[in-house]
Structure formats: structure tokens, C-alpha cells
N, C-alpha and C positions, 0 to 999 in steps of 0.2 A: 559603516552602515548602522546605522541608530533604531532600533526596534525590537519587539522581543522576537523569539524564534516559536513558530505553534504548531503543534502534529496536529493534523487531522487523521483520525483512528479511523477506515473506514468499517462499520459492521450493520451493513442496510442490508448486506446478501442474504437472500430466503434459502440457501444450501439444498437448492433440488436436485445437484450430482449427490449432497449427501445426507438427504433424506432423511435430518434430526430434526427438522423445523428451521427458525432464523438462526445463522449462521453462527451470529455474535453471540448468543447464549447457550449453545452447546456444550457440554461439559466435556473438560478435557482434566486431566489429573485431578477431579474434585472439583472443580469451578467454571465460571462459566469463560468460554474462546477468549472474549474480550480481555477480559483480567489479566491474562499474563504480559501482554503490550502493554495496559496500562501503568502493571506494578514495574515494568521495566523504563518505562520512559518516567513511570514517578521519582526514579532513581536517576536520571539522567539527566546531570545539569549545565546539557548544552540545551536538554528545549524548558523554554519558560514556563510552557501552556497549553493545554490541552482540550481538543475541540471532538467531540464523540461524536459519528454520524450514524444514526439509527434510529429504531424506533424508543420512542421513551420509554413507554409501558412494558415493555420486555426488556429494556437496558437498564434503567435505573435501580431494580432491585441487584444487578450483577455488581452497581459502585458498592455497594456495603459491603463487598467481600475484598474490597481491595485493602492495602495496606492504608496506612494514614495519609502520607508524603503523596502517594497518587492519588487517594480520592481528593488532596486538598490539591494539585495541580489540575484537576478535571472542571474548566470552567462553563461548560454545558453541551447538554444533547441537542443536536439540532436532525431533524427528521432528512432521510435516505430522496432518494431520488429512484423514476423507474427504470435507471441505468448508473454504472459507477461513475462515470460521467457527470451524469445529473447529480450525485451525491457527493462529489467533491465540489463540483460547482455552490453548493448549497450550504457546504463546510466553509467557503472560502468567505461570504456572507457571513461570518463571523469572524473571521479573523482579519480586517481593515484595518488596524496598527498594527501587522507585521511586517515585518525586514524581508522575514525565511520564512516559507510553510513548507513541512515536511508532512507526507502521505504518505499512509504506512494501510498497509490490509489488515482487517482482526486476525484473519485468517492465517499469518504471518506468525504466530504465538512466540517463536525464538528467536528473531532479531533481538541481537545484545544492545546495550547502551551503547557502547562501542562504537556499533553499526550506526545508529543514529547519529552519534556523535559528529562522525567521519562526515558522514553526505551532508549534514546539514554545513559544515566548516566547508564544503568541497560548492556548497550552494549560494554560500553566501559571495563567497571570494570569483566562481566563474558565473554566474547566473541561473544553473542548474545543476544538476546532480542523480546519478542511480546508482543504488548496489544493484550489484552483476554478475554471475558466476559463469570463468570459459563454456561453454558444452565440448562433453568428452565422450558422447557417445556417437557412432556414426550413423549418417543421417540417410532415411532413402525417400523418396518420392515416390510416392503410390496413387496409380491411379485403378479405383474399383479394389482386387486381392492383388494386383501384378508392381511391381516394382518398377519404375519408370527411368529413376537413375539416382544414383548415389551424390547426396550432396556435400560437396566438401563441408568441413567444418571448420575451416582455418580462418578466424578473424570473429565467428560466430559465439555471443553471450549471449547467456540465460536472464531476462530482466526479473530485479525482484523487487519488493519494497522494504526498506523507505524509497523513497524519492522525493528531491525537495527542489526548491528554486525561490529566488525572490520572488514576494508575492504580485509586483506589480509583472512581471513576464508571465507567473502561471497565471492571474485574472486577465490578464492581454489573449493567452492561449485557449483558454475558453470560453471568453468573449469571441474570440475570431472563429472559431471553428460552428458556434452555433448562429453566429453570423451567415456563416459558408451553409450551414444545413439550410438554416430558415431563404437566403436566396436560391437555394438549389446548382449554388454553383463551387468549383472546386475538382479535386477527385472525386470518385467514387465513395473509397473508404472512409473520408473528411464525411461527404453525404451521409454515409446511413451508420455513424456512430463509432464505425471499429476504430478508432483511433482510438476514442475514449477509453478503453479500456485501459491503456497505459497511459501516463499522465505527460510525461515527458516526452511522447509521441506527437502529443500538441503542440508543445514548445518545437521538436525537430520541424515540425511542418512551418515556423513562422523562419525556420534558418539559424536558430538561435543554437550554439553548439555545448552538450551536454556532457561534462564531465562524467568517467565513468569511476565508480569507488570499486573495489574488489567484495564482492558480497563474503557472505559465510554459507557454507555446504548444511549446517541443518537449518539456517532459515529457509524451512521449506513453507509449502501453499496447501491448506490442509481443505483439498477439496470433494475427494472422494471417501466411502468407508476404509477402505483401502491406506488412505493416508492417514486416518483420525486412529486406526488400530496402530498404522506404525506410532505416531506421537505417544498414545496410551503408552507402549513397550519402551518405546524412550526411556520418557516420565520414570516409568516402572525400574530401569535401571538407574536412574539415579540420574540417567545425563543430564536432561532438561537442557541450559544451552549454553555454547561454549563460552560466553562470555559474560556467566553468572554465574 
């Protein structure tokens, strides 16, 4: 397969669970969200090239704190969308000579190169790809305060990002889906967007089958205050992430 490989970073989120302002410039161990995906995929050399989705005006001052090697792999911002959806759609509009595009959340700060490495090798070779962690807690179904029933957990993962696929299946996937919205036909879910939230949820819906990679336990999703204090405490111990 003949092409470069391209992340799209997404960082359009306004972080209203966690109430710092836009998502992607919030400070996390001295700098802003964005930067630690960047300086880690700037080191990463399964992806070619690097595609920032967000606002310029508040992203561009976060490139001059990255290292050299990534701000020289970051070859533009291109503006968010009113859904993540929309904003990988808008990412992908720049990336028309790749092979693999890999999407990754900013919010995502400790995927290793590693991790990228894997899904994108796992995307190019079966057509898609997601890091994925088992779920190990047990599950219950509540309806209102009352517990409705226990869901097993057996077969059941955690989706995380990266996620990647050749680019001509992920633009097929979000070509068709906003195709299904705009005629009003489809499921439901296809209709009012919730797919989009997962990328590779697109790709399942055309039947296309998604290889799963084994994620890492702290690329976590830094969506609440809640989880931005755990990452500070991290940071603070020195972990930062297992595979830097």
C-alpha cells in the first residue's frame, strides 16, 4: 500500500464536563492537552504527518511548545466541526494522499508511540483498526436509582483511541453515514449522529471488520476534573506514560 500514514489529533472539544475552556489547550503538567500526542507521535516514525483539528487561534500558540521533530511533522490546523464527527470529517479533507489515517483524541495525552505504531500496522494490513482495553468491572443496568440487571462482561472492550483505517474506507464511512442522515434513512443511531462519536463504528456499520489491537490501561480520556487531577498526580510521580 503506497502512501504516507497521517494522524488526525482531534482537539475541537469545548471540555464543558471539564470546565477549563477548549479542551486542547488546557494545561496538563505545564503545557497545554494538545502537546503531549503531538511530541509523542512527533517521535513516532510509523506516522508521516500530522493533521491538528481545532481552532487555530487558540491552538497554534500550544505548536511552539512542542519539541522540534513534532512541531516539524505538524503540517496544519484545520478548524473542528459541531460534532466529532464533523471534525474528523473536516481532518480527512486534508489528508487525500494517505494510505492510513489514524485518529487519535487530544484528550488521550498517554498513548505511546507504541500504541500508534500497532493500530496503524493493524490498519493498513486488515482495513481498520482500535486500541481496546477488556472491561473488568462488573456491569449493571439501571433504570432511574434501581438496578435492572447485571450485565455480563464477557467478550465486552473499552474503545480507545488511536484508531485508524485506510483512508479510502474511513472517507466511504463518513460519506455514507452523512448520506443516511441527510436522506433520513438508516437506524436511528446512524440518524442523529451517535455513531460518530466512535470512528470505527462507521466503518462496522458498512460490514467492514475491525481489527482490535490491545490498548494500554493509562491511555485514559481526560474528561472530567476528576480525571485532569488524576493525570496532574501521574505527571507528578514521574509516570507520565508507559511507553516513554
Amino acid at each position: 500500500m503506497s502512501g504516507p500514514v497521517v494522524a488526525l489529533v482531534l482537539a475541537a472539544g469545548q471540555g464543558t464536563r471539564l470546565g477549563r475552556g477548549p479542551k486542547g489547550v488546557v494545561g496538563l503538567g505545564g503545557r497545554p492537552l494538545v502537546t503531549w500526542s503531538l511530541d509523542t507521535l512527533g517521535e513516532c516514525a510509523a506516522v508521516d504527518r500530522v493533521v491538528v483539528v481545532g481552532d487555530k487561534v487558540a491552538i497554534r500558540p500550544a505548536l511552539d511548545r512542542l519539541k522540534p521533530e513534532a512541531r516539524a511533522k505538524v503540517a496544519c490546523i484545520v478548524p473542528g466541526g459541531a460534532s466529532r464527527e464533523e471534525s474528523c470529517a473536516n481532518g480527512l479533507e486534508a489528508v487525500l494522499d494517505a494510505a492510513v489515517v489514524v485518529v487519535h483524541d487530544a484528550a488521550r495525552p498517554f498513548a505511546s508511540g507504541e500504541l500508534f505504531a500497532r493500530v496503524a500496522a493493524a490498519a493498513a494490513r486488515t482495513g481498520a483498526a482500535l486500541a481496546a482495553v477488556p472491561l473488568t468491572d462488573t456491569l449493571k443496568r439501571v433504570a432511574g436509582d434501581r438496578v435492572v440487571e447485571t450485565v455480563p462482561r464477557a467478550g465486552l472492550w473499552r474503545a480507545q483511541t488511536p484508531q485508524a483505517a485506510q483512508k479510502l474506507v474511513l472517507h466511504r464511512a463518513h460519506a455514507e453515514a452523512r448520506e443516511h442522515r441527510a436522506a433520513g434513512t438508516g437506524d436511528a443511531a446512524a440518524d442523529d449522529g451517535a455513531l460518530g462519536t466512535d470512528d470505527v463504528a462507521l466503518i462496522e456499520r458498512l460490514g467492514i471488520p475491525v481489527e482490535l489491537v490491545p490498548g494500554e490501561a493509562w491511555n485514559v480520556k481526560i474528561t472530567t476534573p476528576d480525571d485532569h487531577a488524576w493525570a496532574e498526580a501521574w505527571i507528578a510521580r514521574g509516570e507520565r506514560s508507559g511507553g516513554r
